[in-house]
C-alpha positions in Angstrom: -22.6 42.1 165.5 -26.3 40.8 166.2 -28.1 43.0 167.9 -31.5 42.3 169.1 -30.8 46.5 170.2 -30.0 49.2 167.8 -26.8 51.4 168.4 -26.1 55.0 167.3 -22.3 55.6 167.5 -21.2 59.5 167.9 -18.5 61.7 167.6 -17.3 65.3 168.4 -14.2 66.6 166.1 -11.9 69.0 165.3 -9.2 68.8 162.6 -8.7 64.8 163.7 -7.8 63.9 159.7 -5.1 61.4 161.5 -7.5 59.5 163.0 -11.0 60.0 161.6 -10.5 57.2 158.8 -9.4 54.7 161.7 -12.1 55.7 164.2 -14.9 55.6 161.9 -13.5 51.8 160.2 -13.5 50.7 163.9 -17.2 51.5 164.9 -18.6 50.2 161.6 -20.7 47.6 163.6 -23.0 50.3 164.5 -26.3 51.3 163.0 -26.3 55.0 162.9 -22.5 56.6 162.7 -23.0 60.7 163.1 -20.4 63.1 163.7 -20.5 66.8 165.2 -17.9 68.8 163.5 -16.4 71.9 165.0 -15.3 73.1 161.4 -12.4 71.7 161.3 -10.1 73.4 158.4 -7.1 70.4 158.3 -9.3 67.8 155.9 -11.7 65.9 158.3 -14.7 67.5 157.2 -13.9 66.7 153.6 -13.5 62.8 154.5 -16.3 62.4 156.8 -18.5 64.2 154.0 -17.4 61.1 151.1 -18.2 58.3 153.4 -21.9 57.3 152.8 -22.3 55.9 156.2 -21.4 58.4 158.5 -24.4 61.7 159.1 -22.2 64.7 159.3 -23.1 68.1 160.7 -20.8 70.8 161.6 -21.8 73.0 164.8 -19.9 75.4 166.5 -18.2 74.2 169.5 -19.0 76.3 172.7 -17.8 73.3 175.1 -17.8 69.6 175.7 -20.9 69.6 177.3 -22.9 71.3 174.9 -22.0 69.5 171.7 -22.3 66.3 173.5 -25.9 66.8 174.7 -26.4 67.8 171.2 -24.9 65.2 169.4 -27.1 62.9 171.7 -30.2 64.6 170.6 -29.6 63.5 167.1 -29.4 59.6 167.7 -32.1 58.0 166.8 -31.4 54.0 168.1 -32.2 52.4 171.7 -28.3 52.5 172.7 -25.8 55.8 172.3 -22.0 54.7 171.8 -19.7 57.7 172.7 -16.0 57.8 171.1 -13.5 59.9 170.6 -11.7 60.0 167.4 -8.2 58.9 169.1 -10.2 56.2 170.9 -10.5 52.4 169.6 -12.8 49.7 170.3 -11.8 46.0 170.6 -12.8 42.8 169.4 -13.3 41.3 172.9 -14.9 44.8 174.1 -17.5 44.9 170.9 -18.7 41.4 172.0 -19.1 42.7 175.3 -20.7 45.8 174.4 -23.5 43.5 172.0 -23.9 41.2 175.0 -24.5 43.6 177.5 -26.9 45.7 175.8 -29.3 42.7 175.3 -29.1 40.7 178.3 -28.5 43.2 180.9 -31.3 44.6 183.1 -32.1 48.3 184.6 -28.8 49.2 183.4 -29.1 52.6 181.8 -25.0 53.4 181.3 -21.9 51.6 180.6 -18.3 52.7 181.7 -15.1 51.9 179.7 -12.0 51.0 180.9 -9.1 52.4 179.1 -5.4 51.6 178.0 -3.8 55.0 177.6 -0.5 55.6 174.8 1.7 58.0 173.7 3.7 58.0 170.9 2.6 54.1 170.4 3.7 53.3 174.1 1.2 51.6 176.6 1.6 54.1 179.2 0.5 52.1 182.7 1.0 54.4 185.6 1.5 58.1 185.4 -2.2 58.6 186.9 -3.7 56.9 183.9 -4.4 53.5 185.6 -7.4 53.7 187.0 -9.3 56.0 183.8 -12.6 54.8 183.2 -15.0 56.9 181.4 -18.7 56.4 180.2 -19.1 55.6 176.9 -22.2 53.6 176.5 -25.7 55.0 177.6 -29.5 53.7 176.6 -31.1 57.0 174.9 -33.7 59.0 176.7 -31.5 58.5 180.2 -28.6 60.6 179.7 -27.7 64.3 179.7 -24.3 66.1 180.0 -24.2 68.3 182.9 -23.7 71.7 181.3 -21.8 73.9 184.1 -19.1 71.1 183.5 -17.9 72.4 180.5 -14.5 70.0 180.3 -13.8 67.1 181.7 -17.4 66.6 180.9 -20.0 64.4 183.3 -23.1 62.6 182.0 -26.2 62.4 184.1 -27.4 59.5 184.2 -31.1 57.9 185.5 -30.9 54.2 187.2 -27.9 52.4 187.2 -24.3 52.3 185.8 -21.9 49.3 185.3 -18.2 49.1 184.4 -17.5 46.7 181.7 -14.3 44.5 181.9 -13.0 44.6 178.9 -10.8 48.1 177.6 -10.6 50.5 175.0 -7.6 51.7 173.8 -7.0 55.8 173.7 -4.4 57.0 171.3 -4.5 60.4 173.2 -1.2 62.1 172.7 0.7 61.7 169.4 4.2 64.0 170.8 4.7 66.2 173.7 3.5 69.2 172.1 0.4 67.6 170.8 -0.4 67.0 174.9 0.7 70.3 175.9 -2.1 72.1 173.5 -4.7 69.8 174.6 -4.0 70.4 178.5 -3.8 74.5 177.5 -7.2 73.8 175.8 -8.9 72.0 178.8 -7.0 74.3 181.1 -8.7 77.3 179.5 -12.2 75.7 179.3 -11.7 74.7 183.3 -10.7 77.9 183.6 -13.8 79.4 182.3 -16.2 77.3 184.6 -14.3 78.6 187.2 -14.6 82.2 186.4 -18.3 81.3 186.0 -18.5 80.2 189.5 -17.0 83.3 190.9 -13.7 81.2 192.4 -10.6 83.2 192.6 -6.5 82.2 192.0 -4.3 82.9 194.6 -0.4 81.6 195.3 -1.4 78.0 196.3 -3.1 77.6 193.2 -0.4 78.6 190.8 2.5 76.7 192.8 1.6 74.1 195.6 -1.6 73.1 193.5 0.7 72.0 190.3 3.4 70.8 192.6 0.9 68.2 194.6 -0.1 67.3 190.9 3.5 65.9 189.6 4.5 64.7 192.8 1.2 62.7 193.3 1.5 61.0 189.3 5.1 60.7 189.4 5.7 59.4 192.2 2.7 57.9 194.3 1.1 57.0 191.1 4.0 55.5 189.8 4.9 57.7 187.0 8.7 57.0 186.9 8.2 53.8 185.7 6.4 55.0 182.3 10.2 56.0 181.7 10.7 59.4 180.3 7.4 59.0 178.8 5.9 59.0 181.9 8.4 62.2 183.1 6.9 64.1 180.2 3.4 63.6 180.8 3.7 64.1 184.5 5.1 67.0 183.9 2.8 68.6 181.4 -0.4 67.3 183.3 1.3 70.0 186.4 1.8 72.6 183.5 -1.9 72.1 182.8 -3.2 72.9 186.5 -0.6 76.5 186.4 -2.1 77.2 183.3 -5.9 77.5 184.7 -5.0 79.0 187.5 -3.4 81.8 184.8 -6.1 81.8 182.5 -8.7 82.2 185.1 -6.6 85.4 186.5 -7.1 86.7 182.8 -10.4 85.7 182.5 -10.7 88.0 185.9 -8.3 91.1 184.7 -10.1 91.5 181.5 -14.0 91.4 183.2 
């Protein structure tokens, strides 16, 4: 990739050793690789730490946010790349990407597109088919917003622009591998929450996750993901009961 523009490609982890040698192989067009560790203890630290072109630092992780806006703080190139480690770039999108950032004008930030899979299957419905996230910013204009703690939401100054071509997201490897990430964002969501003084009541722990399966399942077409799609449905209503009983913890035990 010529770039007239520099790019500094980031990362936040924790324990992805199934993904980190693919992830980091797949940004090597970039100028600066650097990763924000959360100590992982499965072997990614150890692997990012023998590969000469990647900067690694491991930092506590309090929440999305906050190790994003600090991972962005140590970029040092015109454009910042954001990817996730179960996230991969394509050919067509990496040309995009290199002619965007040199032709295009008062655009500060760049959203992705993305095709999502589980367990190797293109999963096209389920509430996945409209995902876009940004991914692509020019330094200096960006900060994460830091009461939204997951599901996090960049600030951005001037103007966005989706780019057409998408990025494949590798997000859930089994069932059980999406059920711990949905208790994990369903206990930092429940957090801001708590922070915000909001309160659970029935609705929230019955009608809320019911609306939520009914909606992806069925107006969102998630019966033709096949059981696949059943799963995940499923699991993405377990996810909105568990906040709800995390935040009535988080209430109980302050």
């Amino acid at each position: 990739m010529n770039n007239t523009h520099k790019i500094s490609a980031l990362l936040i982890t924790y324990n992805e050793v199934n993904h980190i040698d693919q992830v980091i192989a797949n940004i090597d067009f970039a100028d600066e690789i650097i990763v924000i560790d959360a100590y992982s203890n499965d072997g990614t630290f150890k692997k990012l730490k023998a590969l000469k072109n990647v900067k690694t630092i491991q930092r506590e992780f309090k929440n999305f946010a906050d190790q994003r806006n600090f991972a962005i703080e140590q970029a040092s190139n015109d454009w910042i790349l954001f990817i996730d480690a179960d996230e991969r770039i394509t050919a067509k999108l990496k040309t995009e990407i290199a002619e965007e950032i040199n032709t295009s004008k008062n655009i500060n930030g760049f959203m992705f597109k993305r095709q999502f899979f589980f367990k190797k299957k293109r999963i096209r419905f389920s509430g996945f088919q409209t995902d876009t996230t940004y991914r692509l910013f020019k330094k200096g204009k960006v900060k994460y917003i830091e009461d939204k703690i997951v599901h996090e939401m960049p600030k951005i100054e001037g103007n966005s622009k989706v780019l057409n071509n998408y990025m494949l997201h590798y997000c859930f490897d089994s069932a059980a591998h999406y059920k711990s990430k949905m208790e994990h964002y369903a206990t930092l969501k429940a957090l801001e929450l708590f922070k915000k003084g909001k309160k659970p009541n029935p609705y929230h722990f019955y009608i809320r996750p019911l609306y939520k399966f009914i909606t992806n399942y069925f107006f969102r077409l998630g019966f033709l993901d096949g059981k696949e799609g059943l799963t995940i449905c499923y699991l993405s209503a377990y996810g909105v009961n568990f906040r709800y009983k995390k935040l009535k913890e988080l209430i109980e035990t302050n």
